[in-house]
DSSP file (Angstrom, degrees, kcal/mol; ACC not computed):
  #  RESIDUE AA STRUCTURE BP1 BP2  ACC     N-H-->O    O-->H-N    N-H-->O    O-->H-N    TCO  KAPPA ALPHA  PHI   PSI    X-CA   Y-CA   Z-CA
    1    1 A X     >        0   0    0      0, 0.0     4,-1.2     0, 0.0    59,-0.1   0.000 360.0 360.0 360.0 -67.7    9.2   46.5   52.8
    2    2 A X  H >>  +     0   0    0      2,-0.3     3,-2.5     3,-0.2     4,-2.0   0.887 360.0  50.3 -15.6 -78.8   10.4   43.6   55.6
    3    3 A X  H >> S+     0   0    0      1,-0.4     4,-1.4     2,-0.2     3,-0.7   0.909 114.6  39.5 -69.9 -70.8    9.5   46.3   58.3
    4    4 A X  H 3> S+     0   0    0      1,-0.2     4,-1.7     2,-0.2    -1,-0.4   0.776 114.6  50.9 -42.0 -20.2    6.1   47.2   57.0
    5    5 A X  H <X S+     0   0    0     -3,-2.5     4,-1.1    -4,-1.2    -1,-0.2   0.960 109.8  51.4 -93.7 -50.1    5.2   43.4   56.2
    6    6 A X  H <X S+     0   0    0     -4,-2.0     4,-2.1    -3,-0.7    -2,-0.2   0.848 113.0  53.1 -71.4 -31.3    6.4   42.3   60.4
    7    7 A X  H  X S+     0   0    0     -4,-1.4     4,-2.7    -5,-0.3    -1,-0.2   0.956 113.3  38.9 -82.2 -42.0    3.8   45.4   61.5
    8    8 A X  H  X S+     0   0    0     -4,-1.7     4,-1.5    -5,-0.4    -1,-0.2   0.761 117.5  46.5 -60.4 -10.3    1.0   44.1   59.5
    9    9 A X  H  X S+     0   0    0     -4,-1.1     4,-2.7     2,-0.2    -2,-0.2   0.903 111.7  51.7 -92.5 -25.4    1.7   40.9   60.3
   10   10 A X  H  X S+     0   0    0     -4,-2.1     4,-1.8     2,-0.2    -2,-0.2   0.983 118.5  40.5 -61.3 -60.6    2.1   42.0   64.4
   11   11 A X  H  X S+     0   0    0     -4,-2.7     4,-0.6     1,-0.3    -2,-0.2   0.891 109.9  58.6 -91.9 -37.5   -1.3   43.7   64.4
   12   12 A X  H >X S+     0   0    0     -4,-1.5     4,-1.8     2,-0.2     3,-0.7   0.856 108.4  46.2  -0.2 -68.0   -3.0   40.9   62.2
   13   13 A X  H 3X S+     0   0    0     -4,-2.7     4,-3.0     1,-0.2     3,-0.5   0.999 110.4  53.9 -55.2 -55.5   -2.1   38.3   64.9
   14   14 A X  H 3X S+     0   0    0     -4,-1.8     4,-0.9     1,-0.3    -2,-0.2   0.667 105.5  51.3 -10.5 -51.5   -3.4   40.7   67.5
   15   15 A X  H X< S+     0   0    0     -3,-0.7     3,-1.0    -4,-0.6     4,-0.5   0.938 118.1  37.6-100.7 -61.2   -6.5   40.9   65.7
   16   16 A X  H 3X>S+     0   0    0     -4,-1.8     4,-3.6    -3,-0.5     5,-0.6   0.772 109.7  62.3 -85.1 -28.7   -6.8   36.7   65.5
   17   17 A X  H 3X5S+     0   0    0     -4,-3.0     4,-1.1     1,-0.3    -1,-0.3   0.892 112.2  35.9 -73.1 -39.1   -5.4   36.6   69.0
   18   18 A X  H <<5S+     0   0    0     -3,-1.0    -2,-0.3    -4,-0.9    -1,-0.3  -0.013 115.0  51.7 -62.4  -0.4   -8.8   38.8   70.3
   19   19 A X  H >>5S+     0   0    0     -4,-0.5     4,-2.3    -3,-0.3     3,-1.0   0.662 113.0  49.8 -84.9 -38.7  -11.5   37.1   67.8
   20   20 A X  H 3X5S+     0   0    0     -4,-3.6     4,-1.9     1,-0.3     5,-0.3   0.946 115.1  41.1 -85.8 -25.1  -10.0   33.7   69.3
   21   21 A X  H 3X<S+     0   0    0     -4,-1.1     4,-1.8    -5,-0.6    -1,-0.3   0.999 117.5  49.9 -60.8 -42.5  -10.5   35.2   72.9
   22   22 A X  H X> S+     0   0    0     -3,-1.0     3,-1.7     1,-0.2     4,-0.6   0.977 113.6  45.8 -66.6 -60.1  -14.0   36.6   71.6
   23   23 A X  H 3X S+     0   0    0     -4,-2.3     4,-1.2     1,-0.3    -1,-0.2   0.684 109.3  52.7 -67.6 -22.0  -15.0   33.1   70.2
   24   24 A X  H 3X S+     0   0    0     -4,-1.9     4,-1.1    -5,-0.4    -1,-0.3   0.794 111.0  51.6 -81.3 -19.1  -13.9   31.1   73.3
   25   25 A X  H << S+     0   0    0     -4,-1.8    -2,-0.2    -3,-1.7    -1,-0.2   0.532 100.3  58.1-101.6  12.9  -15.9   33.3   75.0
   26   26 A X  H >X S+     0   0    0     -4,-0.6     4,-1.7     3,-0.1     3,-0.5   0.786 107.3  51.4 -60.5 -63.2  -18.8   32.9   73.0
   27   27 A X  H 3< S+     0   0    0     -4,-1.2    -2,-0.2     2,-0.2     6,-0.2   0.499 106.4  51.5 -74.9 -11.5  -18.7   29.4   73.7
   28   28 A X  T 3< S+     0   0    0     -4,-1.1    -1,-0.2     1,-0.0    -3,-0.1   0.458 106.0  46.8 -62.3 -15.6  -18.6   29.7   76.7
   29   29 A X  T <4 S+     0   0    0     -3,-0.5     2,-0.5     1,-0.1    -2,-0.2   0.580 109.8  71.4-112.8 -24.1  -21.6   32.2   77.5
   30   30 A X    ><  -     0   0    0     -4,-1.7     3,-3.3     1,-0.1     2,-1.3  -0.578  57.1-170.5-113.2  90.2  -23.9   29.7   74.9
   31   31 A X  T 3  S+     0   0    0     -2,-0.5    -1,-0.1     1,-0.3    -4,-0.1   0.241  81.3  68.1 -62.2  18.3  -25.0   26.4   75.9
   32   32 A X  T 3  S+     0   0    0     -2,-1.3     2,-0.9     1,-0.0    -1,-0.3   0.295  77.9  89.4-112.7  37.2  -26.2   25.6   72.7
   33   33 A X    <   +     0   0    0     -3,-3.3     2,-0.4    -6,-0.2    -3,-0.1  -0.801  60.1 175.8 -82.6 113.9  -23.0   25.6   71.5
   34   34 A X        -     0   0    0     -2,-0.9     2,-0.4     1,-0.0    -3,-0.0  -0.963   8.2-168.5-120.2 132.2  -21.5   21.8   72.0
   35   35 A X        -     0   0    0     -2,-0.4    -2,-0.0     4,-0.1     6,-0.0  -0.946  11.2-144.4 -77.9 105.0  -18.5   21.2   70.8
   36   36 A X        -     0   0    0     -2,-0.4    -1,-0.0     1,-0.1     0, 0.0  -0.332  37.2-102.2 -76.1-165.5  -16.8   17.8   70.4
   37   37 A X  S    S+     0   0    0      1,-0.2    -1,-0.1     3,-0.0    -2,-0.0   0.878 119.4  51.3 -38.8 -49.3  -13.3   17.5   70.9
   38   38 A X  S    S+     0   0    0      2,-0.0    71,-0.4    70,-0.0    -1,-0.2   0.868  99.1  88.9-100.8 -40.3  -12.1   17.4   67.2
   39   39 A X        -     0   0    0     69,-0.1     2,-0.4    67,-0.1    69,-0.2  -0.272  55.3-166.1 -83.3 167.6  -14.2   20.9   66.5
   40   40 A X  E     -A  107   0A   0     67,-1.3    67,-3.1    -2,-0.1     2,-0.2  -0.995  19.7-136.3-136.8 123.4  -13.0   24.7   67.0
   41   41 A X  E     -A  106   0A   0     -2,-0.4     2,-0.3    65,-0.2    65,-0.2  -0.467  27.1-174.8 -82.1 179.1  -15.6   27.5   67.0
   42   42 A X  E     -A  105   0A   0     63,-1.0    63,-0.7    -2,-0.2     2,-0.5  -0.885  18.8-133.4-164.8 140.1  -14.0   30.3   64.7
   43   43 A X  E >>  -A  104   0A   0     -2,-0.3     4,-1.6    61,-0.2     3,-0.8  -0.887  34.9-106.0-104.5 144.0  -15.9   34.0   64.3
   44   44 A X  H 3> S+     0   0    0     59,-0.7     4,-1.1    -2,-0.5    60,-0.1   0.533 118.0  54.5  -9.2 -43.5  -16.1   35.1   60.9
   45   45 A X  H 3> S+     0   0    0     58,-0.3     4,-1.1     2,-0.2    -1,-0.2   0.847 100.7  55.9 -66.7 -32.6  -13.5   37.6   61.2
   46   46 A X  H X> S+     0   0    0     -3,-0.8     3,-5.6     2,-0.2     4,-1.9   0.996 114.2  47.9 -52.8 -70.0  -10.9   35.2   62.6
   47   47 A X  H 3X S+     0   0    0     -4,-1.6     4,-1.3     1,-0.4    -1,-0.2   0.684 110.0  45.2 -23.1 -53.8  -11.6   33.3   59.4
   48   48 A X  H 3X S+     0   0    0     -4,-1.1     4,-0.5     1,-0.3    -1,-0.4   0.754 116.7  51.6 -92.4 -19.1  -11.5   36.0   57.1
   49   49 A X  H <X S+     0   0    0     -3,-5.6     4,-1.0    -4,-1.1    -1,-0.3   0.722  94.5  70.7 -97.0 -21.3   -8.0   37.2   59.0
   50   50 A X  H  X S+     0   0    0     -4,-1.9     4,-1.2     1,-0.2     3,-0.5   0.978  90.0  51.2 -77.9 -43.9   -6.3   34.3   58.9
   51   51 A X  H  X S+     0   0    0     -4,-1.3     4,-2.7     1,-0.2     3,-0.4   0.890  98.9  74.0 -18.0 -50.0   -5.4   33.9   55.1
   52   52 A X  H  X S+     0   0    0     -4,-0.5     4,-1.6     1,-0.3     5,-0.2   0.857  86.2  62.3 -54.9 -58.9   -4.1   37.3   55.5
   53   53 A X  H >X S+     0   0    0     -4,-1.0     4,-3.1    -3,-0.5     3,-0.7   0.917 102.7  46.8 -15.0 -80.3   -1.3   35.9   57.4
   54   54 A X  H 3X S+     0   0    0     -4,-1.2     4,-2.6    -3,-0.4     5,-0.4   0.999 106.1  62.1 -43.1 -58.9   -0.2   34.1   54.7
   55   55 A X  H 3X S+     0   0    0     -4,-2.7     4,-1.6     1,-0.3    -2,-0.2   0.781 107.7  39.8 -40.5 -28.5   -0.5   36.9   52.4
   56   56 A X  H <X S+     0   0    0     -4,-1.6     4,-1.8    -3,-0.7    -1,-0.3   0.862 118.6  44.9-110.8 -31.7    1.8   39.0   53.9
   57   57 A X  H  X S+     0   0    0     -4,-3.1     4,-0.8    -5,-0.2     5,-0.2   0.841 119.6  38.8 -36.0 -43.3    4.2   36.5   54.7
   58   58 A X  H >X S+     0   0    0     -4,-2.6     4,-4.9    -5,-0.4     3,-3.7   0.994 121.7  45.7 -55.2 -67.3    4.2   34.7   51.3
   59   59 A X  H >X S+     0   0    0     -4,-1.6     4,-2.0    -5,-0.4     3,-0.9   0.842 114.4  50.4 -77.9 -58.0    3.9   38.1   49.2
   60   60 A X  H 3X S+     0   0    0     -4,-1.8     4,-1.1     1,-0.3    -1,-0.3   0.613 116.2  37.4 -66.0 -27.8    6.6   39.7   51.4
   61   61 A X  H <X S+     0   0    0     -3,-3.7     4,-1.1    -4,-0.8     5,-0.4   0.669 119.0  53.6 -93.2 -23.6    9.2   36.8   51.0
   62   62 A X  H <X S+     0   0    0     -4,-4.9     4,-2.8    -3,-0.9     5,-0.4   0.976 108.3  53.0 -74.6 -54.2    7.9   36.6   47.3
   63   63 A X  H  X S+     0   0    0     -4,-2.0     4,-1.2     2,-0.2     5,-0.2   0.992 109.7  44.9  -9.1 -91.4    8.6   40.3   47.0
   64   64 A X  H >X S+     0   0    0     -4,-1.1     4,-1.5    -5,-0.3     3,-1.5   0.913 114.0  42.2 -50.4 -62.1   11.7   40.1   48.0
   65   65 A X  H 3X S+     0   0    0     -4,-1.1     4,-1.9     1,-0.3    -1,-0.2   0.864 105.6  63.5-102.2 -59.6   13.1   37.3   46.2
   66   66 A X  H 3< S+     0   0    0     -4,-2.8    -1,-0.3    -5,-0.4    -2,-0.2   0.790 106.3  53.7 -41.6 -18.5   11.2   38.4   42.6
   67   67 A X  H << S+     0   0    0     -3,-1.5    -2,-0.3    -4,-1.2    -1,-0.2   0.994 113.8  42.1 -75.0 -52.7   13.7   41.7   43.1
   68   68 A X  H  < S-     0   0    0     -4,-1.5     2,-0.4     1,-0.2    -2,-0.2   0.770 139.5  -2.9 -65.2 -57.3   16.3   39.4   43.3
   69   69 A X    ><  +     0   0    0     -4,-1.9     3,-0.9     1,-0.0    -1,-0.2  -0.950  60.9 178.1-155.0 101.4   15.7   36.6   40.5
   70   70 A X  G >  S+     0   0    0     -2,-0.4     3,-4.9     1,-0.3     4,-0.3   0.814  81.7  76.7 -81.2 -20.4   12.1   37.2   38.4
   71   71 A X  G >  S+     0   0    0      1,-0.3     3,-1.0     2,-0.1     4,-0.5   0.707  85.6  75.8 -66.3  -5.5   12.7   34.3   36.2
   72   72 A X  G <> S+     0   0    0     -3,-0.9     4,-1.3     1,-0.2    -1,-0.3   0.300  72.0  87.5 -71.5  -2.6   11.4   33.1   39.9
   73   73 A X  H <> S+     0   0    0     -3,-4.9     4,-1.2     1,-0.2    -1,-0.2   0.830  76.9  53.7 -74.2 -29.9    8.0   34.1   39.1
   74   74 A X  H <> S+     0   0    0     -3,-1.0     4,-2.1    -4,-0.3     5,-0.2   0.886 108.7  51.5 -98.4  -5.3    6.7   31.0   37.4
   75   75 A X  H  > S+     0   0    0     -4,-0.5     4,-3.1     1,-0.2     5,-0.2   0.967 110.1  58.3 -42.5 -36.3    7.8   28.5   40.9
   76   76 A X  H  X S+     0   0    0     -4,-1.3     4,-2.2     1,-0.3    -1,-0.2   0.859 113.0  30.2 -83.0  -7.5    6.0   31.1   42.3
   77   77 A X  H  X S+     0   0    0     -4,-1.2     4,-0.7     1,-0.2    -1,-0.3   0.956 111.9  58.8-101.2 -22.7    3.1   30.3   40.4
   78   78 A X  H  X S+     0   0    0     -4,-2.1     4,-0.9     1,-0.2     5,-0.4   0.870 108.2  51.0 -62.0 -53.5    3.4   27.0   39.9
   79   79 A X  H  X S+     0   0    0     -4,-3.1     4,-2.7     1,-0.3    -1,-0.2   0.837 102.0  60.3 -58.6 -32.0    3.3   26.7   43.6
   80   80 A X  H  X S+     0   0    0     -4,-2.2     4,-1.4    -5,-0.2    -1,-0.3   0.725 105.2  46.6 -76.8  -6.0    0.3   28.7   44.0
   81   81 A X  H >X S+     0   0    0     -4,-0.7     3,-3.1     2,-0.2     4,-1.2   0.724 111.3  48.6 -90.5 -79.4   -1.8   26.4   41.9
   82   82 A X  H 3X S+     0   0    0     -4,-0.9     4,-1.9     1,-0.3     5,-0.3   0.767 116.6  55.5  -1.0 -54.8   -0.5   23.1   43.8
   83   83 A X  H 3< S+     0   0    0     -4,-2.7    -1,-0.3    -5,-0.4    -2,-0.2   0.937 110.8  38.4 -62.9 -40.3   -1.5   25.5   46.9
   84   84 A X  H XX S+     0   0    0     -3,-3.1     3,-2.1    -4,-1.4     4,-0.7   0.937 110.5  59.1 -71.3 -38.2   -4.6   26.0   45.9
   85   85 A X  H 3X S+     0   0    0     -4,-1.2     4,-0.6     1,-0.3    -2,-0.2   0.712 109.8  45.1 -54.0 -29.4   -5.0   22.7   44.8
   86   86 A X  H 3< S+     0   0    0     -4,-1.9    -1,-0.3    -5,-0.5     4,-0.2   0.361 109.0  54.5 -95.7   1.5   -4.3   21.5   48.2
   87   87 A X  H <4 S+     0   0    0     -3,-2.1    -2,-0.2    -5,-0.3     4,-0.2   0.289 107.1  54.6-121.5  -0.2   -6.6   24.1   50.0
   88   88 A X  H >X S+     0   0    0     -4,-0.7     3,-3.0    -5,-0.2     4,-1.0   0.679 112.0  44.4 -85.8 -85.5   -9.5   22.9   47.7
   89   89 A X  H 3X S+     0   0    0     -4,-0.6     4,-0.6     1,-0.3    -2,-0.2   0.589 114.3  44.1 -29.4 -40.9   -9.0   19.7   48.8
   90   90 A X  H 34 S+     0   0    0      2,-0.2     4,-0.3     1,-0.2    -1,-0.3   0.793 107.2  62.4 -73.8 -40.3   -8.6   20.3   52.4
   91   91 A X  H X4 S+     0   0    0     -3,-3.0     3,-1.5     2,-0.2    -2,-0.2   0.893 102.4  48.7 -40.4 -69.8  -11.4   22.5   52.2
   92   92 A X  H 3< S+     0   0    0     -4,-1.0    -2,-0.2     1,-0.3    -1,-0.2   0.661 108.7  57.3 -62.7  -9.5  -13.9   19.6   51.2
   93   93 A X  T 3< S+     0   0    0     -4,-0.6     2,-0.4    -5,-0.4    -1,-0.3   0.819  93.5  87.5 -89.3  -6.8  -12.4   17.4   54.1
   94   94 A X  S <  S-     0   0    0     -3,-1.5     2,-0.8    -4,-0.3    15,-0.2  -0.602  76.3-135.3-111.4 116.5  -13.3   19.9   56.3
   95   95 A X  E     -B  108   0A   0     13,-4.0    13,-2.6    -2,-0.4     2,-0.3  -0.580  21.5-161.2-100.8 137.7  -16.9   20.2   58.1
   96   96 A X  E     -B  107   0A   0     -2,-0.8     2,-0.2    11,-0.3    11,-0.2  -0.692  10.2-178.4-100.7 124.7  -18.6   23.5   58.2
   97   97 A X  E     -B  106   0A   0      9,-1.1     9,-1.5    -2,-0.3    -2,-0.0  -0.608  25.6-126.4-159.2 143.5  -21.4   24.8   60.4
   98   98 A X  E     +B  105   0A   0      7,-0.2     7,-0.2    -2,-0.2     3,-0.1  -0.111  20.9 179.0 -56.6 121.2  -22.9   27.8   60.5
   99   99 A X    >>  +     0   0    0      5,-3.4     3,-2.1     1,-0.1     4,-0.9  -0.074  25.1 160.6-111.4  30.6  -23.1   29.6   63.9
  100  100 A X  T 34  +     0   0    0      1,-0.3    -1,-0.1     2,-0.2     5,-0.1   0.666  66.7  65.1 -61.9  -3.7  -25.1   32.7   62.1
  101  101 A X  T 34 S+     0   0    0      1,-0.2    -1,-0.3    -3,-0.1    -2,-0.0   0.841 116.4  28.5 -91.0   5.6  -26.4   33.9   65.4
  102  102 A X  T <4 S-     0   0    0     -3,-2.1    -2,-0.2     2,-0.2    -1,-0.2   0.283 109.1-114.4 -73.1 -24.3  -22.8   34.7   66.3
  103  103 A X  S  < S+     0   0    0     -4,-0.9   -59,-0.7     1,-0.3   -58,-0.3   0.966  81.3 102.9  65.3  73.2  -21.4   35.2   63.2
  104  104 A X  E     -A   43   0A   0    -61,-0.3    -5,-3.4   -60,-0.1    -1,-0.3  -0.967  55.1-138.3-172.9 159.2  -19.2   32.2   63.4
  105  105 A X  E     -AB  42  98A   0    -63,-0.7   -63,-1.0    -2,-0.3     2,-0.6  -0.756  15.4-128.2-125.9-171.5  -18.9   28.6   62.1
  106  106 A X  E     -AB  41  97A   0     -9,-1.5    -9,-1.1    -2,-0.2     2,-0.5  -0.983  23.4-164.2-127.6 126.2  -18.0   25.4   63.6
  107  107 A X  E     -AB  40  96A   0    -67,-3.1   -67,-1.3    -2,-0.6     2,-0.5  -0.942   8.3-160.1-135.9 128.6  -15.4   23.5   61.7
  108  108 A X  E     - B   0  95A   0    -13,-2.6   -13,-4.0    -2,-0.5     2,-0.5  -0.826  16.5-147.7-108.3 120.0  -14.6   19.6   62.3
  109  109 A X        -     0   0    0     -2,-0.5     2,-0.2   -71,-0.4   -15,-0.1  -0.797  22.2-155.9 -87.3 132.6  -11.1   18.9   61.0
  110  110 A X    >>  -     0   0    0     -2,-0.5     4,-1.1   -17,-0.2     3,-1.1  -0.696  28.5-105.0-106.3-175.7  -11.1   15.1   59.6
  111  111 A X  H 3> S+     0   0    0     -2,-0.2     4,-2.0     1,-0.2   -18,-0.0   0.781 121.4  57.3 -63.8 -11.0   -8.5   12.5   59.1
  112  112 A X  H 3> S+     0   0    0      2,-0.2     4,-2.2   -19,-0.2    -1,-0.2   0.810 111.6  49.2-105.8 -44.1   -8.5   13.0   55.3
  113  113 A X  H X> S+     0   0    0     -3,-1.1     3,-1.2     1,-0.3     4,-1.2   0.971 109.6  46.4 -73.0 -56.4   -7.7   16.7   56.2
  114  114 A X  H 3X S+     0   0    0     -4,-1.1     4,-3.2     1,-0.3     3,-0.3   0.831 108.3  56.2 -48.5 -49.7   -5.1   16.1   58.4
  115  115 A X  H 3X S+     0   0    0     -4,-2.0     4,-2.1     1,-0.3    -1,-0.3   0.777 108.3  49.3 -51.7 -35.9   -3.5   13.5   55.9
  116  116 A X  H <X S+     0   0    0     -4,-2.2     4,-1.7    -3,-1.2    -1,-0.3   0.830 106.9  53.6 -74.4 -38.1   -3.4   16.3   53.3
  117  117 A X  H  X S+     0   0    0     -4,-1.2     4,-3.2    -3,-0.3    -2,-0.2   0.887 116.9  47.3 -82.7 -48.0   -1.6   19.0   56.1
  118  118 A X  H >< S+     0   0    0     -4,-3.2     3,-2.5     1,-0.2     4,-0.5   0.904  97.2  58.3 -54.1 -77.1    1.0   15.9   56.3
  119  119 A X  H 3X S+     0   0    0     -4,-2.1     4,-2.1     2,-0.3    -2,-0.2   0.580 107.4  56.5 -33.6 -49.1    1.5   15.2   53.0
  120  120 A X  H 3X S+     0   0    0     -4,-1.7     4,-3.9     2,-0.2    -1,-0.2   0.916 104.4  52.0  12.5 -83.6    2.8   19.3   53.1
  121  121 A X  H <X S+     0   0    0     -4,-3.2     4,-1.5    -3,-2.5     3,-0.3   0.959 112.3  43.1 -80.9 -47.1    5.1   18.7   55.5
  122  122 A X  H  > S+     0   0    0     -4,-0.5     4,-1.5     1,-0.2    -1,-0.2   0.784 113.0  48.8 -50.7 -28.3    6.7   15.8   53.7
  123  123 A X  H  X S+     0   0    0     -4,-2.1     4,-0.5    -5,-0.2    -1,-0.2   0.890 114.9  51.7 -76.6 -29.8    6.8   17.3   50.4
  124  124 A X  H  < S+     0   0    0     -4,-3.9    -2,-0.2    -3,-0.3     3,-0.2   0.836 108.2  45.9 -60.4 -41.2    8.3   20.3   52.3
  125  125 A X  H  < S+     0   0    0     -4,-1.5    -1,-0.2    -5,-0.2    -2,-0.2   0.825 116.9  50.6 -73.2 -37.0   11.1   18.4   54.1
  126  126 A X  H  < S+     0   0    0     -4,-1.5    -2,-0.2    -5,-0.3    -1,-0.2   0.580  79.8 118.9 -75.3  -2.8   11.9   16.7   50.7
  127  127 A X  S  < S-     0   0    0     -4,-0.5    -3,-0.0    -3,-0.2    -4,-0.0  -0.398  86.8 -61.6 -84.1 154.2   12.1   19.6   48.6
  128  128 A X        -     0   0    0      1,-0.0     2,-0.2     3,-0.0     0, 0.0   0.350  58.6-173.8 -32.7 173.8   15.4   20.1   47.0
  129  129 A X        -     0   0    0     -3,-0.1     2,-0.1     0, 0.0    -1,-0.0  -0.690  39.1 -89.2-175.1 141.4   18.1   20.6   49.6
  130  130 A X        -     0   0    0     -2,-0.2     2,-0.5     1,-0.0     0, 0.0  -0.423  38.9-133.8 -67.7 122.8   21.8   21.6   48.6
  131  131 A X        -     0   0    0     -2,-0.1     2,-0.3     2,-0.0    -1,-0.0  -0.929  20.6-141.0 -94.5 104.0   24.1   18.2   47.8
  132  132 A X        -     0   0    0     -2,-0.5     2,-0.6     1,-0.1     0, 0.0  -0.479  22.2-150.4 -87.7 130.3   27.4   18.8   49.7
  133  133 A X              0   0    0     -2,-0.3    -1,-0.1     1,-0.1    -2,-0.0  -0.834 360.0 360.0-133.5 146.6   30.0   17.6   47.7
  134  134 A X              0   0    0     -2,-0.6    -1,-0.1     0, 0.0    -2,-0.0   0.463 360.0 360.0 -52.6 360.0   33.7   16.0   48.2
């Protein structure tokens, strides 16, 4: 399963690594794209490819680990609402626009978004950790 999961995931990047080439060069070739600093054009496919990522990472280590201990099933769900619940949110900080004659959007990350992506990475560094004892 591990070797199937690292080849979807190899030709998946591939795929994101060639829309992001396609979409820089997009923006490059239309001068009424303007970009400020803090926005990233994106194609529609990149978008739709990048989840994927996750999927097959997550579901591959979730996989694994359900074989191993199922009673592991409701962290995993527990986590997936909190995840979504953080991917809503993050989602509404996020500003959107529509490139449709590209098939792409324009997305402006804001501080509210970034603050949420922290908050992540702290709950992630805090999470239980093994108490070494005397």
């Amino acid at each position: 399963m591990e070797n199937i999961s690292l080849i979807i995931l190899l030709v998946i990047l591939v795929l994101i690594v060639r829309e992001g080439r396609a979409g820089n060069q997009i923006v490059r070739a239309d001068p009424n794209i303007e970009l400020q600093p803090s926005e990233r054009f994106r194609t529609l496919r990149m978008q739709l490819l990048e989840p994927l990522v996750a999927v097959v990472v997550v579901g591959s280590l979730l996989v694994t680990d359900l074989e191993r201990a199922p009673g592991h099933a409701v962290a995993a769900l527990v986590g997936a609402v909190a995840g979504y619940v953080f991917g809503a949110y993050r989602a509404r900080a996020t500003y959107v626009a529509a490139v449709p004659a590209h098939q792409g959007v324009i997305l402006r990350y804001g501080i509210a978004s970034f603050l949420t992506l922290g908050l992540l990475l702290v709950i992630n560094r805090g999470r239980g950790r093994p108490v070494a004892r005397p």
